[in-house]
N, CA, C and O atoms as CSV, one atom per row, in Angstrom:
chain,resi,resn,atom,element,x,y,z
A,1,UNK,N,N,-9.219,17.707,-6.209
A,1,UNK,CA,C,-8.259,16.655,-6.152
A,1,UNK,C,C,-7.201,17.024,-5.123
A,1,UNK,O,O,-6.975,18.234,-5.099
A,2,UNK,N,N,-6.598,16.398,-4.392
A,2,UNK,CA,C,-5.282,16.156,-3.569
A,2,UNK,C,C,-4.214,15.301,-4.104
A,2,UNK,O,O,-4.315,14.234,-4.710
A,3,UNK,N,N,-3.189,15.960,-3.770
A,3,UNK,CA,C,-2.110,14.927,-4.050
A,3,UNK,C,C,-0.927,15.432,-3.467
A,3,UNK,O,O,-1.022,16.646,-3.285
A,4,UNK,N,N,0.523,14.789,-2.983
A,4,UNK,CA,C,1.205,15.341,-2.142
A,4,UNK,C,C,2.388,15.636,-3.600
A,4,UNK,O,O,2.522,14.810,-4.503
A,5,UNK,N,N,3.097,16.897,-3.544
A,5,UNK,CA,C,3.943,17.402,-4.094
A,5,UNK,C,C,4.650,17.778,-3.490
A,5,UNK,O,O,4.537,17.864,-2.268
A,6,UNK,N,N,6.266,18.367,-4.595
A,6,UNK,CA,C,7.375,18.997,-3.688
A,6,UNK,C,C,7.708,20.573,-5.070
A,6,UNK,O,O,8.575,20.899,-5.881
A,7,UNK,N,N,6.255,21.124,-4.523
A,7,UNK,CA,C,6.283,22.028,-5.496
A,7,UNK,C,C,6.794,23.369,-4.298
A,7,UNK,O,O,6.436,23.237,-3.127
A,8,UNK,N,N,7.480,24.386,-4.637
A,8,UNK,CA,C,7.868,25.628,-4.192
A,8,UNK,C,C,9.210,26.002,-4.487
A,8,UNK,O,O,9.827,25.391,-5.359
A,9,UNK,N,N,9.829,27.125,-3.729
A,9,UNK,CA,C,10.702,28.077,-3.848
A,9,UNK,C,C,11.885,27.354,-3.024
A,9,UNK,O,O,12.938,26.997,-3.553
A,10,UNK,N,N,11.576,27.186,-1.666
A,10,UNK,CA,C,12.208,26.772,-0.933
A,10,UNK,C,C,13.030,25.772,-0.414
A,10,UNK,O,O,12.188,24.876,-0.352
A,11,UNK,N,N,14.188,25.206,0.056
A,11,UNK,CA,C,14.561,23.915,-0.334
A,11,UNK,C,C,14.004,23.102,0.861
A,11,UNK,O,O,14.551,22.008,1.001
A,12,UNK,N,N,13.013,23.412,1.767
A,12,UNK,CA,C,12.109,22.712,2.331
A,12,UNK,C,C,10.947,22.590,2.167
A,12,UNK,O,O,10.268,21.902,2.930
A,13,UNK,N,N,10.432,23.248,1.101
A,13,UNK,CA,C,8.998,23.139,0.182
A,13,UNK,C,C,9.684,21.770,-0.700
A,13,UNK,O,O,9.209,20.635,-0.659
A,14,UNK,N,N,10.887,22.173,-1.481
A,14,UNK,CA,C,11.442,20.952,-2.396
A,14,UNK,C,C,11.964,19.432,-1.739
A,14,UNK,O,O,12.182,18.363,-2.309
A,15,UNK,N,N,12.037,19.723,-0.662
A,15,UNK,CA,C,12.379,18.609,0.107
A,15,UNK,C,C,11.571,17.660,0.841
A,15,UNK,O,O,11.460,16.446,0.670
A,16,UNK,N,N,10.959,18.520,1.793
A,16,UNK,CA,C,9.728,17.628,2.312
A,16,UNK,C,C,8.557,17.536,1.801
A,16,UNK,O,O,7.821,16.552,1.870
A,17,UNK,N,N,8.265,18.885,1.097
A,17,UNK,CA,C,6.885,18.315,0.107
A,17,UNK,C,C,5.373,18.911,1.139
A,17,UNK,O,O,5.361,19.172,2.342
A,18,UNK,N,N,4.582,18.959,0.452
A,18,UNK,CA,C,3.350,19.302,0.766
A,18,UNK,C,C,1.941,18.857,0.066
A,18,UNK,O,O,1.915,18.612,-1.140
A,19,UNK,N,N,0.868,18.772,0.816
A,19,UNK,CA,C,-0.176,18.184,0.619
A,19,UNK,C,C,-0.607,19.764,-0.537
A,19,UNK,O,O,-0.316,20.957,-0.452
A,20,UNK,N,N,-1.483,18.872,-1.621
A,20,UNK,CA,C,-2.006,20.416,-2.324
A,20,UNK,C,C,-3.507,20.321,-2.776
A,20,UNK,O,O,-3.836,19.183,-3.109
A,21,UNK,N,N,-4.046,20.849,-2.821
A,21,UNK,CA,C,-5.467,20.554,-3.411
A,21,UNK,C,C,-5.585,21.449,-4.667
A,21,UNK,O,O,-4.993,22.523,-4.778
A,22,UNK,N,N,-6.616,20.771,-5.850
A,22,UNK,CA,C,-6.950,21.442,-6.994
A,22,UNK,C,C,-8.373,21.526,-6.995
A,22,UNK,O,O,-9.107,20.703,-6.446
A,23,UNK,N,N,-8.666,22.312,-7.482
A,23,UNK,CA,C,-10.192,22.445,-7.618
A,23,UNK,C,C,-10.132,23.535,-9.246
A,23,UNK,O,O,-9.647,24.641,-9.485
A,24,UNK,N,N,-10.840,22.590,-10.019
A,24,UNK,CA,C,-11.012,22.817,-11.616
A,24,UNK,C,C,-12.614,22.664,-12.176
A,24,UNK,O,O,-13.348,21.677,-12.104
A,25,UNK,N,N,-12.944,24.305,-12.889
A,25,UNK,CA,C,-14.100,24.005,-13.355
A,25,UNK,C,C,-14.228,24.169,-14.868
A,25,UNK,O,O,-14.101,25.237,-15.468
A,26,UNK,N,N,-14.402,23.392,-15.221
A,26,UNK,CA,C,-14.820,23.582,-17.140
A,26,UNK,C,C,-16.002,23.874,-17.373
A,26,UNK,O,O,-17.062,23.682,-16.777
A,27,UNK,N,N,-15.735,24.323,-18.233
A,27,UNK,CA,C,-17.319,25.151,-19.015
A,27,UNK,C,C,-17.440,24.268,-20.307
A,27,UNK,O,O,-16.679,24.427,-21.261
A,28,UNK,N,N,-18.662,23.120,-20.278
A,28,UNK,CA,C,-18.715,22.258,-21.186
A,28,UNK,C,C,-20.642,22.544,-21.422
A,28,UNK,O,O,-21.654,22.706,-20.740
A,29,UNK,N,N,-20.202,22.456,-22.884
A,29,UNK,CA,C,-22.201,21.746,-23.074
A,29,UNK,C,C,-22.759,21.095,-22.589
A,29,UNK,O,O,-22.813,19.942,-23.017
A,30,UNK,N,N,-23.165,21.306,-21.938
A,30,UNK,CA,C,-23.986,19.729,-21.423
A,30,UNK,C,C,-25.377,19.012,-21.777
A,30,UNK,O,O,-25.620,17.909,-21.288
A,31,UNK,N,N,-26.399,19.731,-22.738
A,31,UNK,CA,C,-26.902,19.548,-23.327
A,31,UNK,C,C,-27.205,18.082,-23.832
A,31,UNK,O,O,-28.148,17.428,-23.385
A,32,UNK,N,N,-26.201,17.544,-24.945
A,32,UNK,CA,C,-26.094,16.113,-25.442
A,32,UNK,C,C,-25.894,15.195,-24.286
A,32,UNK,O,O,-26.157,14.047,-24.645
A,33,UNK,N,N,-25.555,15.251,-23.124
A,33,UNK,CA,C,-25.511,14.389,-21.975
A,33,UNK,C,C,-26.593,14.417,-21.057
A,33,UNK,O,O,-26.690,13.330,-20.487
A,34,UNK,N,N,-27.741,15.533,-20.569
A,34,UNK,CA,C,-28.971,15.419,-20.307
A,34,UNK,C,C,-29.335,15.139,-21.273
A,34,UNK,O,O,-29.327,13.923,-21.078
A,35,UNK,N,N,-29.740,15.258,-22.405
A,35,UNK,CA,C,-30.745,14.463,-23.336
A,35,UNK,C,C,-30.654,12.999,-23.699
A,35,UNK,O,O,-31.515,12.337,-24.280
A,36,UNK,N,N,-28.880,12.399,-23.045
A,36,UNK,CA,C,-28.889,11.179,-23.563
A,36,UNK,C,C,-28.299,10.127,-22.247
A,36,UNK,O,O,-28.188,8.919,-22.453
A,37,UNK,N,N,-28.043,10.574,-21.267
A,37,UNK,CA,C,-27.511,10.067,-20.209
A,37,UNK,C,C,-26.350,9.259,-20.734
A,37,UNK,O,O,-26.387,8.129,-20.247
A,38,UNK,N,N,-25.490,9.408,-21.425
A,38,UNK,CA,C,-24.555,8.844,-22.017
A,38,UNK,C,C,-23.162,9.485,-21.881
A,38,UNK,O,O,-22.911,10.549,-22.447
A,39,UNK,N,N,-22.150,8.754,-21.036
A,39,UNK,CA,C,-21.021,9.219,-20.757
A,39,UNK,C,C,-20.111,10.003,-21.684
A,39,UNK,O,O,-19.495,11.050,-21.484
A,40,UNK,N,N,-20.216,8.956,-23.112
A,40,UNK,CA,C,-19.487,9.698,-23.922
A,40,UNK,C,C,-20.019,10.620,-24.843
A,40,UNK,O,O,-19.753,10.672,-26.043
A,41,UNK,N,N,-20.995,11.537,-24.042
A,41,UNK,CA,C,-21.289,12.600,-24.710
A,41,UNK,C,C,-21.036,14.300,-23.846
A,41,UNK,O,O,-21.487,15.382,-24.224
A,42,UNK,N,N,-20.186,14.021,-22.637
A,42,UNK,CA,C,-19.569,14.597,-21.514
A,42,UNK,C,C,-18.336,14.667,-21.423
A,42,UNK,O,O,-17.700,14.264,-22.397
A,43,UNK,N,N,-17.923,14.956,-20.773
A,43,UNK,CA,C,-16.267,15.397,-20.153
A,43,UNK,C,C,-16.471,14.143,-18.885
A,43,UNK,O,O,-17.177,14.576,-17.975
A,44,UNK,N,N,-16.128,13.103,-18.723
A,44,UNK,CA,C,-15.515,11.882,-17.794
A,44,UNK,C,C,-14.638,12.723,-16.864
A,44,UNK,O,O,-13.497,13.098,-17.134
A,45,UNK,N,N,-15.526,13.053,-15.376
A,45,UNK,CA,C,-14.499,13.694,-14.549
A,45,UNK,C,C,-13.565,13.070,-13.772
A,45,UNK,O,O,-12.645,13.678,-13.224
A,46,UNK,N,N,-13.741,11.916,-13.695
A,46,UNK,CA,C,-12.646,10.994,-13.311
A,46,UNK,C,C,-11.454,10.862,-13.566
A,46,UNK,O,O,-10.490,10.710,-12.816
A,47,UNK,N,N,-11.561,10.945,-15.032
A,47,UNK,CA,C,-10.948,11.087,-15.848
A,47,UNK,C,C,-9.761,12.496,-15.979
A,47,UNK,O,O,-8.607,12.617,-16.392
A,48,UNK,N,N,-10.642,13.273,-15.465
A,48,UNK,CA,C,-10.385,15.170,-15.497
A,48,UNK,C,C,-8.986,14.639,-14.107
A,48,UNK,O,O,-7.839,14.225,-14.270
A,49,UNK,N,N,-9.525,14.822,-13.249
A,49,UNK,CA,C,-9.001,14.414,-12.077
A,49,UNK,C,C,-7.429,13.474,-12.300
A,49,UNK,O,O,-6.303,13.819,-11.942
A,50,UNK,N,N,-7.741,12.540,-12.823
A,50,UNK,CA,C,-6.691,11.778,-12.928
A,50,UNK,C,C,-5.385,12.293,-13.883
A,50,UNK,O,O,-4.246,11.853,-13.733
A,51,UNK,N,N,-5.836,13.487,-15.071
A,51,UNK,CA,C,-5.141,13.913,-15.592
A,51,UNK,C,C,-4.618,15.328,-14.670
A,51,UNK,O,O,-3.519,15.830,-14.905
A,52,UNK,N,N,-5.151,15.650,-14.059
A,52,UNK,CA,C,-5.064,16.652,-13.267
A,52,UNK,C,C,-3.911,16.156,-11.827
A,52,UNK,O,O,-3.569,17.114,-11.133
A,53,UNK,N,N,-3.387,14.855,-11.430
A,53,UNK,CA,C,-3.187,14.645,-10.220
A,53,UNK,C,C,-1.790,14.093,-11.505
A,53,UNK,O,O,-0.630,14.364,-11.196
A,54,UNK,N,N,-1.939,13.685,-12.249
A,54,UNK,CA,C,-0.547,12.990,-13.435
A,54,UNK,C,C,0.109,14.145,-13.736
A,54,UNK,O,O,1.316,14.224,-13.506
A,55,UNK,N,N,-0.708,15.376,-14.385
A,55,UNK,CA,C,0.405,16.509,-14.839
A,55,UNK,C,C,0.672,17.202,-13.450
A,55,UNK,O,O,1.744,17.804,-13.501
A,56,UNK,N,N,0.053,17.317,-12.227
A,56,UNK,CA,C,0.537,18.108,-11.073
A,56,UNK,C,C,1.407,17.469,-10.361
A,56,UNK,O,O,1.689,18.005,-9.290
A,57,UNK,N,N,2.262,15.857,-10.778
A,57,UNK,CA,C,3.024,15.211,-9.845
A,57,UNK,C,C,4.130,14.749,-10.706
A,57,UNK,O,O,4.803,13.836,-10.228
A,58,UNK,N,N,4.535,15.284,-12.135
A,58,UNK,CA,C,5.232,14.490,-12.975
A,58,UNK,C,C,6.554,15.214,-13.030
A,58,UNK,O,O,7.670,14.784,-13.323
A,59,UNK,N,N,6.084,16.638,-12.613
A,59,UNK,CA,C,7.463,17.647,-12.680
A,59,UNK,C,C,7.293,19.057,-11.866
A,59,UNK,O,O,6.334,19.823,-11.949
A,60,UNK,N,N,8.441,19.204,-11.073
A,60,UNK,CA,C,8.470,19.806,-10.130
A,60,UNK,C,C,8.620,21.435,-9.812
A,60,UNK,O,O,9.782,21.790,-9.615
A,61,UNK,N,N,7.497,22.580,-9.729
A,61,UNK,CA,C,7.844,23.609,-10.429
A,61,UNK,C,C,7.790,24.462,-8.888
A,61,UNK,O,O,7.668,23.833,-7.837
A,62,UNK,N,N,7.910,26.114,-8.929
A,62,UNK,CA,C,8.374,26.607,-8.289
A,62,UNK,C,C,7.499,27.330,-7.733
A,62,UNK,O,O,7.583,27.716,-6.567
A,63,UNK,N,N,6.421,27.631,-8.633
A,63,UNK,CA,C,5.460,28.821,-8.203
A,63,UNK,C,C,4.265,28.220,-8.506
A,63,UNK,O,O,4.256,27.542,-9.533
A,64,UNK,N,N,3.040,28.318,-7.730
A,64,UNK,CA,C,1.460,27.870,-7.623
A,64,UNK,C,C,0.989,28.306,-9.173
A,64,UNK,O,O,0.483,27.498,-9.952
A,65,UNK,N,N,1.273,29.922,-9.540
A,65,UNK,CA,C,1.210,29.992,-10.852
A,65,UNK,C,C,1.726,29.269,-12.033
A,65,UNK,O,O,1.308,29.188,-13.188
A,66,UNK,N,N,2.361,28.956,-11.658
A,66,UNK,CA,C,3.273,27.934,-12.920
A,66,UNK,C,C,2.101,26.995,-13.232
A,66,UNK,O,O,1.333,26.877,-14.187
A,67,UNK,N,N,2.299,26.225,-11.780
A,67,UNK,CA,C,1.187,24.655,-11.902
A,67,UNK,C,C,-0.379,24.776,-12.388
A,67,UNK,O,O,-1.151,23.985,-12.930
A,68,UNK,N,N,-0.513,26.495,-11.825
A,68,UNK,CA,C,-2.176,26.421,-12.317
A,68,UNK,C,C,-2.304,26.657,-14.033
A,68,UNK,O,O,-3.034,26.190,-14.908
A,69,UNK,N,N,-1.360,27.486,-14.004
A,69,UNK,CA,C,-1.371,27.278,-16.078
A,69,UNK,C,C,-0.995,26.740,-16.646
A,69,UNK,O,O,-1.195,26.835,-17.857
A,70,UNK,N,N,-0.119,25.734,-16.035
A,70,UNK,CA,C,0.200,24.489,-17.101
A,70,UNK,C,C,-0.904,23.264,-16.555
A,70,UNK,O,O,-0.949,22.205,-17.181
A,71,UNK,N,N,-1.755,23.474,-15.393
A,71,UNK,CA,C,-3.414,22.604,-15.797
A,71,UNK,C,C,-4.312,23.281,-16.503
A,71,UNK,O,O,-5.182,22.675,-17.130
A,72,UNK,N,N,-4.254,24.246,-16.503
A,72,UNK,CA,C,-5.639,25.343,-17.390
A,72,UNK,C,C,-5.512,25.076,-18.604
A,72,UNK,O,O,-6.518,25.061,-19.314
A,73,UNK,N,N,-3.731,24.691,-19.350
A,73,UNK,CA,C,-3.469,24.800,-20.675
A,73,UNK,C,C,-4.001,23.154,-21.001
A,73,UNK,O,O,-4.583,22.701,-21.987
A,74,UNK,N,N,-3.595,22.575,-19.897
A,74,UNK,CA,C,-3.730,20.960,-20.316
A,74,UNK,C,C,-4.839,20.385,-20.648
A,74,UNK,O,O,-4.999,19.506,-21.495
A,75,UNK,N,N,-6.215,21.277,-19.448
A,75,UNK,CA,C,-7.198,20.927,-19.894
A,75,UNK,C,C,-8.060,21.155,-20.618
A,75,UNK,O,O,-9.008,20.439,-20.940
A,76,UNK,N,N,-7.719,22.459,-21.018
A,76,UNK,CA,C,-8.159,23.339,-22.397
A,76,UNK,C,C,-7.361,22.364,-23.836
A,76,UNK,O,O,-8.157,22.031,-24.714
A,77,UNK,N,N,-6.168,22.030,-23.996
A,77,UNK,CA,C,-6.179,20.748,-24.555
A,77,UNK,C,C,-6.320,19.600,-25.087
A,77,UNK,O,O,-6.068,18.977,-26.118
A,78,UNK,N,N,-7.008,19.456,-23.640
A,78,UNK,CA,C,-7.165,17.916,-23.580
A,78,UNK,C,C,-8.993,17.647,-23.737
A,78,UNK,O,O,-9.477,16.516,-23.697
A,79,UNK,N,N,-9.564,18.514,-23.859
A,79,UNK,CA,C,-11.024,18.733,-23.143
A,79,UNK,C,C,-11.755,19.308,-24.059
A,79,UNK,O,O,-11.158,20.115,-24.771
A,80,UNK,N,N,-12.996,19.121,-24.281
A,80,UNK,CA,C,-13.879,20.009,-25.247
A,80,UNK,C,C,-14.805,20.929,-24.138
A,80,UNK,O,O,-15.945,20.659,-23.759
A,81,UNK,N,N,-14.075,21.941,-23.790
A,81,UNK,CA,C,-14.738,22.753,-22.900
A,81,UNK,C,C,-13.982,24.249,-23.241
A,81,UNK,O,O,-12.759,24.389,-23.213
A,82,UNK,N,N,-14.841,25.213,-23.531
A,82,UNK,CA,C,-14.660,26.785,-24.018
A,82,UNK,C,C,-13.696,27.142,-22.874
A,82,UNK,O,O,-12.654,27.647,-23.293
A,83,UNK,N,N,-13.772,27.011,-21.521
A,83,UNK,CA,C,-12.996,28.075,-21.091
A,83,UNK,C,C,-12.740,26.884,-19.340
A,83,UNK,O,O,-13.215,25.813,-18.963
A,84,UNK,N,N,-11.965,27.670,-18.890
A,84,UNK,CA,C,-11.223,26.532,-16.962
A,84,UNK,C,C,-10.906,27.204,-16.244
A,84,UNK,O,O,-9.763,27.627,-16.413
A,85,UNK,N,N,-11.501,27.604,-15.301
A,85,UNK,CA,C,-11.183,28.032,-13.883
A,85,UNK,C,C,-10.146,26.552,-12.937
A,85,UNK,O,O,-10.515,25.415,-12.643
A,86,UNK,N,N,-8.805,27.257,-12.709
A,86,UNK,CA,C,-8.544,26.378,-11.971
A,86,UNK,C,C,-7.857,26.839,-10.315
A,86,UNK,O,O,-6.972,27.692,-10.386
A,87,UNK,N,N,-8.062,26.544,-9.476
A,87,UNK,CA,C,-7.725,27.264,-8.047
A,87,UNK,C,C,-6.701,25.959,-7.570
A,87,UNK,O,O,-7.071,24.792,-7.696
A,88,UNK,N,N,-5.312,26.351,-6.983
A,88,UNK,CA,C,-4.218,24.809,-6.438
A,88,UNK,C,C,-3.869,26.272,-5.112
A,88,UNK,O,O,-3.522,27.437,-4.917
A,89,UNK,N,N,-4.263,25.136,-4.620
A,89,UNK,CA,C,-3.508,25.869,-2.817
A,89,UNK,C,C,-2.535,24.413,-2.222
A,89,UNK,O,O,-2.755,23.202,-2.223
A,90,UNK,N,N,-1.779,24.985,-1.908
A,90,UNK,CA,C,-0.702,24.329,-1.131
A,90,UNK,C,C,-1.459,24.050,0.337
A,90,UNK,O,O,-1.654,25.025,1.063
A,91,UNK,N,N,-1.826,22.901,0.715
A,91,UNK,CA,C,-2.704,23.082,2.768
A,91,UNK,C,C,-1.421,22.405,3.283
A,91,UNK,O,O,-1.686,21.300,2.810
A,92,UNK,N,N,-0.763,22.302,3.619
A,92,UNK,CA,C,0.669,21.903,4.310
A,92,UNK,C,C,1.709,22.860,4.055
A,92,UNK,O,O,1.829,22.654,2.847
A,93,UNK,N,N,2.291,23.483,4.235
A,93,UNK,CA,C,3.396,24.389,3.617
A,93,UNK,C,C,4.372,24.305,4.666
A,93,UNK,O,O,4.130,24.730,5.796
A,94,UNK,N,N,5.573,23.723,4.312
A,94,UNK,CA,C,6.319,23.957,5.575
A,94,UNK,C,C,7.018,25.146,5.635
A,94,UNK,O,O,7.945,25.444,4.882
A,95,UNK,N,N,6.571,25.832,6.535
A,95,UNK,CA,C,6.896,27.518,6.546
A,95,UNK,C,C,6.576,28.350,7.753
A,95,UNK,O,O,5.503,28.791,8.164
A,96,UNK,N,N,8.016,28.458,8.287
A,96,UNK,CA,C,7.584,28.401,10.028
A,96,UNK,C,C,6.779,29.750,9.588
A,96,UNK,O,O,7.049,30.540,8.684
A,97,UNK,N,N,5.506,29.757,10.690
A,97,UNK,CA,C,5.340,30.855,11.104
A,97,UNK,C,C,3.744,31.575,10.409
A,97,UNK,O,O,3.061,32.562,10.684
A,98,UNK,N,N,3.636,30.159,9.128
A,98,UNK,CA,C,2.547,31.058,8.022
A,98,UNK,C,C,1.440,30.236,8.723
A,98,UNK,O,O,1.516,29.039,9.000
A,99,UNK,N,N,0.064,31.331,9.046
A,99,UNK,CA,C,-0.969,30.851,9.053
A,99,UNK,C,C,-2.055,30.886,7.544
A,99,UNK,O,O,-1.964,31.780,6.702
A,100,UNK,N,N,-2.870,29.933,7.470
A,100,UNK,CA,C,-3.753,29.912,6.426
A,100,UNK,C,C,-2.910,29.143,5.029
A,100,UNK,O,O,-1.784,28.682,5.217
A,101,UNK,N,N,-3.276,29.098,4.256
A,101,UNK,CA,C,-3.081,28.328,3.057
A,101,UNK,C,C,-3.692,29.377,1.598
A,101,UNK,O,O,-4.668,29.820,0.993
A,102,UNK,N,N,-1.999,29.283,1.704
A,102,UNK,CA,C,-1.772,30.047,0.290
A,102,UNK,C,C,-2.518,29.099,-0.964
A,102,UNK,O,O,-2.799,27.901,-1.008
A,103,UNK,N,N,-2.703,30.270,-1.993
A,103,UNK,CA,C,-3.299,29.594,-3.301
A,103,UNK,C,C,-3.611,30.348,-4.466
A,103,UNK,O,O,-4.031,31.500,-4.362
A,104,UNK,N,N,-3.462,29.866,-5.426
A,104,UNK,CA,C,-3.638,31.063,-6.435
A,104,UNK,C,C,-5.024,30.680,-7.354
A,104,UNK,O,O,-5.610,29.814,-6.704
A,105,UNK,N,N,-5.644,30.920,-8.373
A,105,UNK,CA,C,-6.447,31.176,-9.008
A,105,UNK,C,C,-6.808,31.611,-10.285
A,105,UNK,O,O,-6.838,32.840,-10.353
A,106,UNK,N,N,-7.101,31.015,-11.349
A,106,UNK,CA,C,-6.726,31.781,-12.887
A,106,UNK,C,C,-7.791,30.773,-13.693
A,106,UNK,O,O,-8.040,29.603,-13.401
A,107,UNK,N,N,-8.366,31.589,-14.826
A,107,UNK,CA,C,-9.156,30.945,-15.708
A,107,UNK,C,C,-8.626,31.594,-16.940
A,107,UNK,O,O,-8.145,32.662,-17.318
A,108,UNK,N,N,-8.986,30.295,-17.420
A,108,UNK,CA,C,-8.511,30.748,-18.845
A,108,UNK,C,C,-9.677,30.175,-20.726
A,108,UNK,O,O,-10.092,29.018,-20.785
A,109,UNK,N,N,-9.846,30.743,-21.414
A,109,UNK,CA,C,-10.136,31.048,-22.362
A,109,UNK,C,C,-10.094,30.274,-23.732
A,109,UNK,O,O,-9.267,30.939,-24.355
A,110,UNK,N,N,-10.494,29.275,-24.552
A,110,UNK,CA,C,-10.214,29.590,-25.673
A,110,UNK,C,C,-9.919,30.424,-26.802
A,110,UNK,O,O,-9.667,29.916,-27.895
């Protein structure tokens, strides 16, 4: 997912804002959904996504870590899935001078 935020430290990370990408993997059964081709027997990733782009734009935090565990917690939550890898890199950063695109990384557990 993408979405533009004014997540960071800086009062030009907080000001002008930056493009961010998420990339989230759940560990779900999938079992009952090959045997039945039936949506509501799955995790609706559309769905994943959309909750994922609502809690990453609703409130404004400071550190990449912050944002990735308060989606890991949300979708562990929100989700019938054992365990979430979730990776949020900032690809815009206004920050004279930085090459590449910072990002952090964390899974987490039931």
């Amino acid at each position: 997912m993408r979405f533009y935020g004014h997540h960071g430290v800086t009062k030009a990370q907080q000001t002008v804002g930056a493009w961010f990408s998420v990339d989230a993997e759940l560990h779900v059964d999938l079992a009952p959904a090959a045997a039945s081709d039936d949506l509501r027997t799955t995790v609706d990733y559309g769905l994943v996504a959309a909750r994922i782009v609502e809690e990453s734009t609703k409130e404004r935090v400071n550190l990449l870590e912050r944002l990735a565990g308060r989606l890991a917690a949300m979708l562990l939550g929100e989700f019938p899935c054992s365990e979430v890898r979730v990776r949020v890199r900032k690809l815009t950063p206004p920050m004279e001078g930085l090459q590449g695109i910072p990002g952090v990384e964390l899974t987490r557990r039931r």
